[in-house]
N, C-alpha and C positions, 0 to 999 in steps of 0.2 A: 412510565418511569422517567424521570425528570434527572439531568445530570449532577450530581453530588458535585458543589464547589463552596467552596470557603471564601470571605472575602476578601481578602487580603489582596490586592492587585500585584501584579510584576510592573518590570518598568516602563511595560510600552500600555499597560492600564488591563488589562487581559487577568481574567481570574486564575491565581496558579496552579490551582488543583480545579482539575473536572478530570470528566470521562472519555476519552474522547473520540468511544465507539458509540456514547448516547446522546443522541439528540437533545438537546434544550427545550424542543418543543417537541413532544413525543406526541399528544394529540391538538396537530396546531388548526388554529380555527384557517377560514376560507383564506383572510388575508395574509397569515403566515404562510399559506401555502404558495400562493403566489408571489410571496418575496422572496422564498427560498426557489422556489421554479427560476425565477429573472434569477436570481443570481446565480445558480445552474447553464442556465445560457450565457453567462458572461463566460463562466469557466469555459465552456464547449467551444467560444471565440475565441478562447486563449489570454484573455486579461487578467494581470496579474493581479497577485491577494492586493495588494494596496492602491491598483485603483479600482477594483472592485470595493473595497469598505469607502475608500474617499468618494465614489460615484450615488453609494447609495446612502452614503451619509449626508449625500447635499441634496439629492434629491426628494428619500424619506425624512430628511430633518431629524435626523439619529444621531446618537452619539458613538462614542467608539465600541463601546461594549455591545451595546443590541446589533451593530451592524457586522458586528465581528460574529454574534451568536447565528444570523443565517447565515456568514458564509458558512459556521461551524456545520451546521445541519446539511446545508449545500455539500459538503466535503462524506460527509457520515452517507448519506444515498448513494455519494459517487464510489464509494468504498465499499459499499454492499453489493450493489451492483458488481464492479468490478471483481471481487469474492467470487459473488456467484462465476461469472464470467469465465474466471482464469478455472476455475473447478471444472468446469465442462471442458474447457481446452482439454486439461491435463487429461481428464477419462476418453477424449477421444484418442487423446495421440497414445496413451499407455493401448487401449484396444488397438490399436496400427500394430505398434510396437511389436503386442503380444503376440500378433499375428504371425510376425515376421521372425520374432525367436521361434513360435513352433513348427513354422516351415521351415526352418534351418535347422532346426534338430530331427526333424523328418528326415530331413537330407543329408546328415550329417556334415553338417555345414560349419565347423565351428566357432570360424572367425566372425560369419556374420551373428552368431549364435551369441559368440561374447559381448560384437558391438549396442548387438539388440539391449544384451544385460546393463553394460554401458550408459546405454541412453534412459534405460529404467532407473537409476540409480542417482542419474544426472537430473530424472525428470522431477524426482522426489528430493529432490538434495542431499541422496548419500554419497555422491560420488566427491569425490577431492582431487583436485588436479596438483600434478605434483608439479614441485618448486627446486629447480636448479638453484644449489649455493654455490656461492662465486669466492675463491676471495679469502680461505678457510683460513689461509694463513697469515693476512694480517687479522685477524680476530685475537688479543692479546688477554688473557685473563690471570687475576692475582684472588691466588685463595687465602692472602698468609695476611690480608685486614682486615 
């Protein structure tokens, strides 16, 4: 599946609509693969986007748009990967977790029982940390315009 873009460029020459969980090159031949591989290792030495397209643009005699599409592809692996990655975190630390809420309610243990809940919540992003307001009363409001 190929990424849906329209041609219209933005200002810095970049197609302004694409996808940009889909590869450009969904089945790329040998030498796409290893233009996106090197520019993957650039990312892993930490170079930024723009001298990664200006390096491979003078070295593969590209322009801005093709060397911009493997960093695009370069980015899209490191983001699946990274997906996968954080998913198994979370399932291991939630299994800790659980552990440790049901040996506190074994024990009737409540507080670590709550923290436990706490960190479940924090792990999935229900939890909300609360926001001291400061200040209430310079806050000035007119309902009569």
């Amino acid at each position: 599946m190929r990424a849906k873009i329209d041609n219209s460029k933005n200002k810095k020459g970049y197609e302004s609509k694409y996808n940009r969980n889909i590869p450009y090159y969904p089945n790329p031949r040998l030498e796409t693969k290893q233009r996106v591989q090197q520019v993957l290792e650039l990312i892993r030495k930490g170079w930024s986007k723009s001298r990664i397209l200006e390096k491979i643009m003078k070295e593969w005699n590209l322009t801005e748009t093709p060397a911009w599409r493997y960093y695009h592809d370069a980015i899209v692996i490191i983001s699946e990967k990274f997906d996968e990655t954080v998913e198994d975190i979370k399932n291991i630390q939630l299994e800790r977790i659980e552990s440790i809420l049901k040996s506190a309610l074994e024990s009737n243990d409540r507080r670590n029982a709550l923290s436990a809940i706490d960190m479940i919540n924090k792990l999935y992003a229900l939890y909300v940390e609360k926001q001291e307001v400061k200040n209430v009363e310079e806050w000035k409001f007119s309902y009569s315009e």
